[in-house]
VODO-253059 format. One record per residue (C-alpha): residue in three letters; residue number from 1; x, y, z. Coordinates in nm, 3 decimals, decimal comma, m for minus. Example, Ala and Ser with C-alpha at 12.3 -4.5 7.8 and 13.67 -1.06 7.14 Angstrom:
BEGIN
{pt "ALA"; 1; {1,230; m0,450; 0,780}} {pt "SER"; 2; {1,367; m0,106; 0,714}} 
END
This chain:
BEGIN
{pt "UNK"; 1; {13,130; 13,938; 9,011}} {pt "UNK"; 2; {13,276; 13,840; 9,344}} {pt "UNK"; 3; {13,459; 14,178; 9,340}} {pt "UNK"; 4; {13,126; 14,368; 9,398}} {pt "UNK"; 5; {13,074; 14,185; 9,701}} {pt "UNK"; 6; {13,388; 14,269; 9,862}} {pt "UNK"; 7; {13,308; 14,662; 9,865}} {pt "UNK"; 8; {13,227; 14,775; 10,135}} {pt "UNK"; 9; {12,880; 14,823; 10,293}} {pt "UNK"; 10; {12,840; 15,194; 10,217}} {pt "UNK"; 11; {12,996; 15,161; 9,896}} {pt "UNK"; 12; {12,742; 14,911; 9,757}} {pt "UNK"; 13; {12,492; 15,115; 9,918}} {pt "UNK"; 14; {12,605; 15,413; 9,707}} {pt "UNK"; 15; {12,658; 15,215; 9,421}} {pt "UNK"; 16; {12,322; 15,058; 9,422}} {pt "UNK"; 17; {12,120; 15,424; 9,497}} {pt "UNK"; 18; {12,298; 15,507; 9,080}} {pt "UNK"; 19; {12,323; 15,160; 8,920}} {pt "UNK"; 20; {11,989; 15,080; 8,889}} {pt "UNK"; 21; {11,788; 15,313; 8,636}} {pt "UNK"; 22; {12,206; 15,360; 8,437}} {pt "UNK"; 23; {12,223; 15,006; 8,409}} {pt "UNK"; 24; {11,898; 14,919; 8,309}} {pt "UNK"; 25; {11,929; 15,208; 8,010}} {pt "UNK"; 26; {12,306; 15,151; 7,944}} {pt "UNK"; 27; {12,224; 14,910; 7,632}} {pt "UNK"; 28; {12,007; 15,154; 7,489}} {pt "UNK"; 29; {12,268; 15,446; 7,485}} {pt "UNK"; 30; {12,571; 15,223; 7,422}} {pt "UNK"; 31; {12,380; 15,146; 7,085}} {pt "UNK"; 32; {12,210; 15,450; 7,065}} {pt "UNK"; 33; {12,492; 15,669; 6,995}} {pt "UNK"; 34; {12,652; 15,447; 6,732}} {pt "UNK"; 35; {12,280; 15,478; 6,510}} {pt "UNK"; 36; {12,362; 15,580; 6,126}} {pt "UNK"; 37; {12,185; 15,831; 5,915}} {pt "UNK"; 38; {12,197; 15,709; 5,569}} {pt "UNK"; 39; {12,491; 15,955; 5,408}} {pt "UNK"; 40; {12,622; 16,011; 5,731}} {pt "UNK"; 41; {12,948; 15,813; 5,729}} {pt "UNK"; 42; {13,251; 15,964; 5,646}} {pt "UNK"; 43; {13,412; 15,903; 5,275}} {pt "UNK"; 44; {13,050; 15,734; 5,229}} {pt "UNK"; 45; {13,059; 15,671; 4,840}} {pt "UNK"; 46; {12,764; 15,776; 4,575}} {pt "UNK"; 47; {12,585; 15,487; 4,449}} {pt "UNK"; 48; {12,633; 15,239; 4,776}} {pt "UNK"; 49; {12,471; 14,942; 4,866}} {pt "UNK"; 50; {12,210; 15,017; 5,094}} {pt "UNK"; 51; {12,162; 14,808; 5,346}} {pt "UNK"; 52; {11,926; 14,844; 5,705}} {pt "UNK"; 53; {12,006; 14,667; 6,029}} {pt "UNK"; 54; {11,717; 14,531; 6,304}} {pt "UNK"; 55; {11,828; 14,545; 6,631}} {pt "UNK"; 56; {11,731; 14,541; 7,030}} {pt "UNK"; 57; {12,021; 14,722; 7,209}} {pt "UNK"; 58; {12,244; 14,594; 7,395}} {pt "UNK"; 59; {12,608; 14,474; 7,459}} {pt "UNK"; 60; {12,679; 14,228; 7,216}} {pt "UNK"; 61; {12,568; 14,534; 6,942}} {pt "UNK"; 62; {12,915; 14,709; 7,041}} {pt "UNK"; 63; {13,092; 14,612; 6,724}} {pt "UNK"; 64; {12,826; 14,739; 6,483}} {pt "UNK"; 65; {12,850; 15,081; 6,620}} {pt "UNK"; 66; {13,209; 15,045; 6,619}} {pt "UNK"; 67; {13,171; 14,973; 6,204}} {pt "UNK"; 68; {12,914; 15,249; 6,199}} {pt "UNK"; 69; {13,134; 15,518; 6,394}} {pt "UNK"; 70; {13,454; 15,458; 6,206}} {pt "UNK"; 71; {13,319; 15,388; 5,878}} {pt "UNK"; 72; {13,416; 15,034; 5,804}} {pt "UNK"; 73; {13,112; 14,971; 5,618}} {pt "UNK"; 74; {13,217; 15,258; 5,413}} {pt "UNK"; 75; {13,514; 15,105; 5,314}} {pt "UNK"; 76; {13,302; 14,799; 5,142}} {pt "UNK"; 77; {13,053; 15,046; 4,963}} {pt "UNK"; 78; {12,793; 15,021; 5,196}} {pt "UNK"; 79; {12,573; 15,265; 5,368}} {pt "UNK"; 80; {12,432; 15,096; 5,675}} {pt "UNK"; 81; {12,126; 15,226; 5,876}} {pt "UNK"; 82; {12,100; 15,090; 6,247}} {pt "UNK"; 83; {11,701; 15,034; 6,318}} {pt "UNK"; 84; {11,633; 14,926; 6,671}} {pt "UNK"; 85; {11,356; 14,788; 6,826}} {pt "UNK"; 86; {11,212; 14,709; 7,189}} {pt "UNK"; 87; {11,219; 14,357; 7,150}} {pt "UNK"; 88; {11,360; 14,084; 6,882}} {pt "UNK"; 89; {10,969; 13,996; 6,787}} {pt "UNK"; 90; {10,972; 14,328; 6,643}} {pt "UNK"; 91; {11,344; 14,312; 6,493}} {pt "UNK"; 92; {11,210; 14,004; 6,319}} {pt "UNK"; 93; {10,863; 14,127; 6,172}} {pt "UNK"; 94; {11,103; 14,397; 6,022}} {pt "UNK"; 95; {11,320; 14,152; 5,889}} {pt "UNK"; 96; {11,050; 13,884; 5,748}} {pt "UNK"; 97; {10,834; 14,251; 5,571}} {pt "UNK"; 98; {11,114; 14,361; 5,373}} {pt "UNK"; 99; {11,118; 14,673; 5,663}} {pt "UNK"; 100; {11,526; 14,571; 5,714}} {pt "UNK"; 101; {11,732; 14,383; 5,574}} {pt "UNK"; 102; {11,956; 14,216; 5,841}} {pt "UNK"; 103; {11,895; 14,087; 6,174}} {pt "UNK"; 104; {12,121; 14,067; 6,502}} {pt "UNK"; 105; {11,949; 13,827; 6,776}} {pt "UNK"; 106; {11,939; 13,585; 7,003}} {pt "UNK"; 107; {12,049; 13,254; 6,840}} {pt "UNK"; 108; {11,769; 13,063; 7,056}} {pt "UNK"; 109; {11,524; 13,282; 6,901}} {pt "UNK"; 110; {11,602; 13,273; 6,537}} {pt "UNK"; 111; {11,718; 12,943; 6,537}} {pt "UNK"; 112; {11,368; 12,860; 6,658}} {pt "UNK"; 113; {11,186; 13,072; 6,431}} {pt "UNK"; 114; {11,380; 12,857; 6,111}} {pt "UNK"; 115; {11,299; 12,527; 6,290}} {pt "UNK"; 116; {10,934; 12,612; 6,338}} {pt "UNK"; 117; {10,820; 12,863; 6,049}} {pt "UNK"; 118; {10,736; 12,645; 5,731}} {pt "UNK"; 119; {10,827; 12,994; 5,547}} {pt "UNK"; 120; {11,106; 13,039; 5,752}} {pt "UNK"; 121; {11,402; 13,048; 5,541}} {pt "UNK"; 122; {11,702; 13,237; 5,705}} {pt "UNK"; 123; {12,080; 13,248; 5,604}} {pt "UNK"; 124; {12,349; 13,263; 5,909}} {pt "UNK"; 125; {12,613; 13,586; 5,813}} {pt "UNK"; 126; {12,864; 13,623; 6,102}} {pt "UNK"; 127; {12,868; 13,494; 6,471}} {pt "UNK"; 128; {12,774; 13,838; 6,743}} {pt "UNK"; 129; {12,879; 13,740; 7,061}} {pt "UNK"; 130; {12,962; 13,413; 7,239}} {pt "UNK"; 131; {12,917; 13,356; 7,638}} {pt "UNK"; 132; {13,190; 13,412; 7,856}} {pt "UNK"; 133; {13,181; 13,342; 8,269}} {pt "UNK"; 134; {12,968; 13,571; 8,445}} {pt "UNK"; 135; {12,748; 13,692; 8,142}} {pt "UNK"; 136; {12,433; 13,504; 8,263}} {pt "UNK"; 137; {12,390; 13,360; 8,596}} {pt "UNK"; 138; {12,131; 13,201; 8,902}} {pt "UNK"; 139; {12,102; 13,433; 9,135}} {pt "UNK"; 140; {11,970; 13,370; 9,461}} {pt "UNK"; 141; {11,933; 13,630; 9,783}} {pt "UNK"; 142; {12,161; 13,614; 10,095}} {pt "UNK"; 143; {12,086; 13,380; 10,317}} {pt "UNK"; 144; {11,854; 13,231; 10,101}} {pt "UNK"; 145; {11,769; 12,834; 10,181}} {pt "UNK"; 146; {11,860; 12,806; 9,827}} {pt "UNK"; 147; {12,225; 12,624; 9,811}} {pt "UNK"; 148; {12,287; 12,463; 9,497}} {pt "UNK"; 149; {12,132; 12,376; 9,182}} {pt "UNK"; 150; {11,931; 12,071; 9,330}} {pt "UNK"; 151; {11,730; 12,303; 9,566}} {pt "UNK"; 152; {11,551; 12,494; 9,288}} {pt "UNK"; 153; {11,300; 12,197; 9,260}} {pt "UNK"; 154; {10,949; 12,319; 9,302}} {pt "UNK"; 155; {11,112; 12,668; 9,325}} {pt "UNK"; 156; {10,968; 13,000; 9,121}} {pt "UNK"; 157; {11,284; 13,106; 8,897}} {pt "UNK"; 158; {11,231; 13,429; 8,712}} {pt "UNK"; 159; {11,346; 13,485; 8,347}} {pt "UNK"; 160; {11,344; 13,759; 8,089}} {pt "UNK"; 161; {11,010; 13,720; 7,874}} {pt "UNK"; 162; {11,008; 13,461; 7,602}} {pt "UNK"; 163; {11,088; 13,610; 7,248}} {pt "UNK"; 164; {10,991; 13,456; 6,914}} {pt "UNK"; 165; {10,930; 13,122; 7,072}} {pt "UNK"; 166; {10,617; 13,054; 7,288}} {pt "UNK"; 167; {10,639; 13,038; 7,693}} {pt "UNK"; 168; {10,620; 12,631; 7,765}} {pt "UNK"; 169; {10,669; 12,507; 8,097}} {pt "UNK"; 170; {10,838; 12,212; 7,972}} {pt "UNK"; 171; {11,083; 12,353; 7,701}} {pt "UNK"; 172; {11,307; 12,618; 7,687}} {pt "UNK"; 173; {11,175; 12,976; 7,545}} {pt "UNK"; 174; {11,456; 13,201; 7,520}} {pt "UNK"; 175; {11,825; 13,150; 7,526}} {pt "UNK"; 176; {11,849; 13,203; 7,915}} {pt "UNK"; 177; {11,633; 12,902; 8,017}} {pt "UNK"; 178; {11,789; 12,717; 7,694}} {pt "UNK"; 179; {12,117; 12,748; 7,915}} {pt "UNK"; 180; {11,999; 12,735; 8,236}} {pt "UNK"; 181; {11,773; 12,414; 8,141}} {pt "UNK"; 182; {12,098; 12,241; 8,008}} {pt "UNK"; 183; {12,301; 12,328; 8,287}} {pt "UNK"; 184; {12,046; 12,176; 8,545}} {pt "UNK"; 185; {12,014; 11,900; 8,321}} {pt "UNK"; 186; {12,394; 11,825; 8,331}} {pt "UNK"; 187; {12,333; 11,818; 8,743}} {pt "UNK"; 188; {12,073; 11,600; 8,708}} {pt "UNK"; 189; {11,782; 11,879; 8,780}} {pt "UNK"; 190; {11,449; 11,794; 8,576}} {pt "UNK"; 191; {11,378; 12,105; 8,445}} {pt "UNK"; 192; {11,005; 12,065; 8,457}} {pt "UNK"; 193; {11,045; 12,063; 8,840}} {pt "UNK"; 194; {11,150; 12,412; 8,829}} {pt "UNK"; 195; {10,836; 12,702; 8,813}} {pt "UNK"; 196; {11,018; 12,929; 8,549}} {pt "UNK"; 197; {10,858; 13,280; 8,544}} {pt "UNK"; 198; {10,900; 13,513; 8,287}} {pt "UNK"; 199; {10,882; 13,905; 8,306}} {pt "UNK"; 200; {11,052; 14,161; 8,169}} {pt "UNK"; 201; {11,424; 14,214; 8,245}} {pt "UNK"; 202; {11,399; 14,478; 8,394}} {pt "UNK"; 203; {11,132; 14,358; 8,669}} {pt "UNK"; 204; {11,381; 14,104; 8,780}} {pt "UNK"; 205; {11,542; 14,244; 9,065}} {pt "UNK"; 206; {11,227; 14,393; 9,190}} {pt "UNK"; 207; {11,088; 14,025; 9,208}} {pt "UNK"; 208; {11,394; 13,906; 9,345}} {pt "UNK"; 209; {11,388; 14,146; 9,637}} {pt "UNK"; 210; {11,018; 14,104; 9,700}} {pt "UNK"; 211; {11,042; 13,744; 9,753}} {pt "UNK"; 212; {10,790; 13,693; 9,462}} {pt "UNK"; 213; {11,042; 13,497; 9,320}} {pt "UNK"; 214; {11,339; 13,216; 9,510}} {pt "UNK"; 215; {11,584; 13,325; 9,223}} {pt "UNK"; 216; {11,660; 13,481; 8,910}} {pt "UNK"; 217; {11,821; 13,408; 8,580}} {pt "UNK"; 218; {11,979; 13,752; 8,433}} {pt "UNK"; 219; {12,202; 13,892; 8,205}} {pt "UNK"; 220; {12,438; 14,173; 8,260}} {pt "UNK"; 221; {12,362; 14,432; 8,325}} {pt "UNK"; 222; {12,092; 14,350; 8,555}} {pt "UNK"; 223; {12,366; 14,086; 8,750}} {pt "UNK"; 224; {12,539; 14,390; 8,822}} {pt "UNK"; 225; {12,247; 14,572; 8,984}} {pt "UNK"; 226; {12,133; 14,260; 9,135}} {pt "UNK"; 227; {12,469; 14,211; 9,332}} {pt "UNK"; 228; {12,518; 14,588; 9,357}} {pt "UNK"; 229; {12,118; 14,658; 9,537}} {pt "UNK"; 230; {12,053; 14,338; 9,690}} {pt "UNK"; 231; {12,403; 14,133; 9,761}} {pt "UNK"; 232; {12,262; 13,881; 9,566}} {pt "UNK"; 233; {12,487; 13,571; 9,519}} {pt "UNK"; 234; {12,514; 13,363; 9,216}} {pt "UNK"; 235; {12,405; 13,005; 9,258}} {pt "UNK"; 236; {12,495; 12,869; 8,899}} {pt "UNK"; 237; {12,674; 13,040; 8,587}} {pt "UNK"; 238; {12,395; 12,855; 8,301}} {pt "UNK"; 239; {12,685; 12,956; 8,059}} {pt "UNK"; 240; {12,961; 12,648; 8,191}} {pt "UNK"; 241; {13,022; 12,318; 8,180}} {pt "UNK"; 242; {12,748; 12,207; 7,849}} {pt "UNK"; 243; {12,728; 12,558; 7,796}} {pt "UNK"; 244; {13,050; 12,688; 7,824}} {pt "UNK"; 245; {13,195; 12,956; 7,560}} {pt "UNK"; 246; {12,837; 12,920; 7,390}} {pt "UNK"; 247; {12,713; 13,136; 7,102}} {pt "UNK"; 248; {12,457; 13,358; 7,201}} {pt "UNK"; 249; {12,398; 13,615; 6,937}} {pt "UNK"; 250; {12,438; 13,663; 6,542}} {pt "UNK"; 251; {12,325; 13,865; 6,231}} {pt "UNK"; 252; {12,119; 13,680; 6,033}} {pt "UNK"; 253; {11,906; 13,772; 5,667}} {pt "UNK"; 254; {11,643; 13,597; 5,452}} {pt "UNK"; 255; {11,740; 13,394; 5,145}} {pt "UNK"; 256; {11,605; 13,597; 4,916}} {pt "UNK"; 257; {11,814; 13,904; 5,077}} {pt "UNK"; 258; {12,119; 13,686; 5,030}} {pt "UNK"; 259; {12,034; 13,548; 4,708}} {pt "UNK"; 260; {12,039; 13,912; 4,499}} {pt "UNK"; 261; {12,291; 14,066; 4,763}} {pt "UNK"; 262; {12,563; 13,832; 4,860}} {pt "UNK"; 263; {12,851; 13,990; 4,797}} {pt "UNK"; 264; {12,740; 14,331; 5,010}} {pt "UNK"; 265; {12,643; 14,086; 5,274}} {pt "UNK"; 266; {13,028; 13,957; 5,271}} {pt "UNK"; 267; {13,174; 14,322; 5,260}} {pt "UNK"; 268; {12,906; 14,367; 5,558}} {pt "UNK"; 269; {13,069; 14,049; 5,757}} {pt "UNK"; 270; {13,408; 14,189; 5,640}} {pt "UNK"; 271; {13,395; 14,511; 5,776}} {pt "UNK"; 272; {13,188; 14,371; 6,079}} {pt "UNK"; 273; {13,424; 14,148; 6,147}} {pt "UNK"; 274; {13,686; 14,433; 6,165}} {pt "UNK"; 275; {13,567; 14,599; 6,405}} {pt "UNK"; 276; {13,527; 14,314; 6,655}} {pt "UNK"; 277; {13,878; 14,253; 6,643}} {pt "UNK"; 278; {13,910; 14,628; 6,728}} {pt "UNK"; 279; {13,685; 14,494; 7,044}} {pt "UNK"; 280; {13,895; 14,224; 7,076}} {pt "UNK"; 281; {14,037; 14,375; 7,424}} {pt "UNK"; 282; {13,692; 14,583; 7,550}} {pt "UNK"; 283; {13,836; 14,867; 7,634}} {pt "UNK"; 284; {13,578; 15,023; 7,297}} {pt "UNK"; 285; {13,294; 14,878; 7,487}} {pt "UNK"; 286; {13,387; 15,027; 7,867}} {pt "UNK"; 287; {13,495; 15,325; 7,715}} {pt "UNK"; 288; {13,187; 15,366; 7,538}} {pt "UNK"; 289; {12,993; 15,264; 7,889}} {pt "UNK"; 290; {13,225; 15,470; 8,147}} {pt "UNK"; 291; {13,094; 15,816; 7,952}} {pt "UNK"; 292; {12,713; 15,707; 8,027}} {pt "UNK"; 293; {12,552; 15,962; 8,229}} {pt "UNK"; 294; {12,544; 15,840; 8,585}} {pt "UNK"; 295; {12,799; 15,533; 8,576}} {pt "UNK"; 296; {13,183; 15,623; 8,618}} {pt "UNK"; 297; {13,426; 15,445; 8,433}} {pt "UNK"; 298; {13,511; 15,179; 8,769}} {pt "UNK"; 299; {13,137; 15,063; 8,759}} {pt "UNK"; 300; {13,181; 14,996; 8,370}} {pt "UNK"; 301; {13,523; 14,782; 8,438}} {pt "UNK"; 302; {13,269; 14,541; 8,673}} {pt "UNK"; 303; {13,024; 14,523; 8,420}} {pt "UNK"; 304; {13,108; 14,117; 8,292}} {pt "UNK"; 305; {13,096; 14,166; 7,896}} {pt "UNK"; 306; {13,124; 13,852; 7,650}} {pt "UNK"; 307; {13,327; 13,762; 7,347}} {pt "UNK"; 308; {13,314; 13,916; 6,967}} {pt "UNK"; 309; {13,432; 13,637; 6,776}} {pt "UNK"; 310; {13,593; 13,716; 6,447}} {pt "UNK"; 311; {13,512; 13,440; 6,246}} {pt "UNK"; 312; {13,202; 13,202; 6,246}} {pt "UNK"; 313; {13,270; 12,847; 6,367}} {pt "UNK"; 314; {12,989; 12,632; 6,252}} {pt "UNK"; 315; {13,043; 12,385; 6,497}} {pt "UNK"; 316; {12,965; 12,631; 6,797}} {pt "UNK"; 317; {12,629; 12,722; 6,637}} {pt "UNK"; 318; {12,585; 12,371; 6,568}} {pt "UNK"; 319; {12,608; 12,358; 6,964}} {pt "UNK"; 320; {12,292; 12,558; 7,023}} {pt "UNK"; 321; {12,094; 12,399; 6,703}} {pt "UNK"; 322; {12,168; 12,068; 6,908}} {pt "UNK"; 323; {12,101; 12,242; 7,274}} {pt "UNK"; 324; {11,736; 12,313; 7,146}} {pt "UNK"; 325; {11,686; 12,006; 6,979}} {pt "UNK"; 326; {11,788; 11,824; 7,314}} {pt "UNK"; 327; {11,595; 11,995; 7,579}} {pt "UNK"; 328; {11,295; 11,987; 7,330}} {pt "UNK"; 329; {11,305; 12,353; 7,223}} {pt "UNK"; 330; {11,261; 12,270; 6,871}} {pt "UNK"; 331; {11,147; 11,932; 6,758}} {pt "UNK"; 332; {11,350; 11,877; 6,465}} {pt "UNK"; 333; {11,715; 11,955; 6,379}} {pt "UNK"; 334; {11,891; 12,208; 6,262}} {pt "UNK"; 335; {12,186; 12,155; 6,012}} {pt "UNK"; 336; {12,353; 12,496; 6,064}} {pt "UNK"; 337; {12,604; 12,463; 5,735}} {pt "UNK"; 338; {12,332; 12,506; 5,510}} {pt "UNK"; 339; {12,191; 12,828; 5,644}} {pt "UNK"; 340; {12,576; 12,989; 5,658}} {pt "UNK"; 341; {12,585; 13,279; 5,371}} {pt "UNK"; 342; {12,873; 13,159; 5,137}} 
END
């Protein structure tokens, strides 16, 4: 986001007086006003599979409002109901009590909850969205003593709160110190030297800019509002190098979902699947963003936004499966072919 730091001073200044409550609610309404009534979509057919979707807003839910807006679900005889929730905890006690029927999360999260849960018993339907530069970043203040990745030994690093996975102070909990853990790894930075704090996202740039904290690890948009109020300057992308291109998000059921439903689970990736491609270039996503009260369309083309890949590659999964085994996330394997919905 090097571009944001090249504005001027009084146009940061005025950027950063709006950015800051918009950004921080921009998820919300970007999914928010793609939400399905049952009956709802257009040409929706009598007698359709029903099928409800748990969700915590955010960017990499762009191509199930897509589906839901322009009926592509429709076209597969399904009626699909968006459900979302504050947090994935609550996405997946809706999933696990019969409450919905499909999941999209954090891979970190889910993959965790299959590894750890004896009862666990999950089955992988279609890759969400996959890491691209700039979608999750160190940040650091200006001037700060802080130079490079080696410095951030014995250093307070804030992170979003851990999710379905317990806080551990010598494991990864969530898929932001899952990257950033592998990253430092890779530099030859003990994770365990580092004093990882979590809080909630939103709290990060506050703690940043009261020095309660040496640096951050944040997702967009809050990178955006960090570089935007504070100048903040990124020390380390945790989605390069190991990490690079990495899955971060996918829609997931149970296996006893999958077992009486398979085939509307298919017509759901189908049609899901569709209208990533129709993502393919963003301009859906900014679009959608740039008519958010408060944010014009030139702070929605900064906005870093990942990929919406339209097929699932078991391999990359298999990348975070193996991430979380490595850095001691999870503490046995994770074959992802069996859990993919045939």
């Amino acid at each position: 986001m090097r571009l944001v730091r090249a504005w001027t001073r009084g146009e940061r200044a005025q950027l950063a007086r709006r950015s800051g409550a918009v950004l921080a609610s921009a998820s919300l309404a970007l999914l928010a006003a793609g939400c399905h009534v049952p009956g709802a979509s257009p040409g929706q057919a009598a007698g359709s599979q029903q099928i409800t979707v748990a969700v915590v807003p955010g960017f990499a839910n762009a191509p199930l409002q897509v589906a839901v807006e322009h009926g592509l679900f429709a076209q597969h005889h399904l009626d699909v109901t968006v459900q979302t929730y504050q947090t994935v905890q609550q996405a997946y006690g809706a999933l696990t009590s019969g409450q919905a029927d499909v999941i999209s999360g954090d891979y970190a999260g889910l993959l965790y909850a299959q590894a750890d849960e004896a009862h666990a018993q999950l089955r992988l339907i279609a890759d969400g969205y996959d890491a691209t530069p700039g979608v999750m970043e160190v940040l650091t203040l200006p001037g700060s003593a802080i130079k490079g990745p080696q410095d951030l030994q014995g250093k307070a690093v804030a992170t979003p709160l851990q999710e379905l996975a317990p806080f551990s102070a010598t494991a990864p909990y969530n898929v932001e110190t899952l990257t950033a853990e592998a990253v430092l790894q890779s530099d030859s930075v003990s994770p365990s030297s580092v004093l990882w704090t979590a809080m909630p996202p939103a709290d990060l740039v506050t703690a940043l800019r009261d020095h309660q904290v040496s640096a951050i690890v944040a997702t967009q948009p809050y990178i955006l509002q960090a570089e935007t109020e504070l100048g903040a300057v990124e020390l380390l992308d945790v989605c390069s190098g190991v990490t690079a291109s990495l899955p971060l998000s996918g829609y997931f059921t149970t296996a006893a979902f999958a077992r009486g439903h398979a085939a509307g689970l298919r017509g759901f990736r189908s049609a899901l699947n569709a209208a990533k491609a129709s993502t393919a270039q963003l301009g859906t996503v900014r679009s959608a963003l740039g008519t958010l009260p408060g944010m014009s369309p030139r702070e929605a083309a900064l906005v870093t936004i990942g990929q919406y890949p339209t097929f699932l590659s078991v391999g990359q999964v298999q990348r975070v499966a193996d991430l979380m085994y490595g850095t001691g996330m999870i503490r046995t394997t994770i074959p992802v072919k069996s859990l993919v919905l045939r």
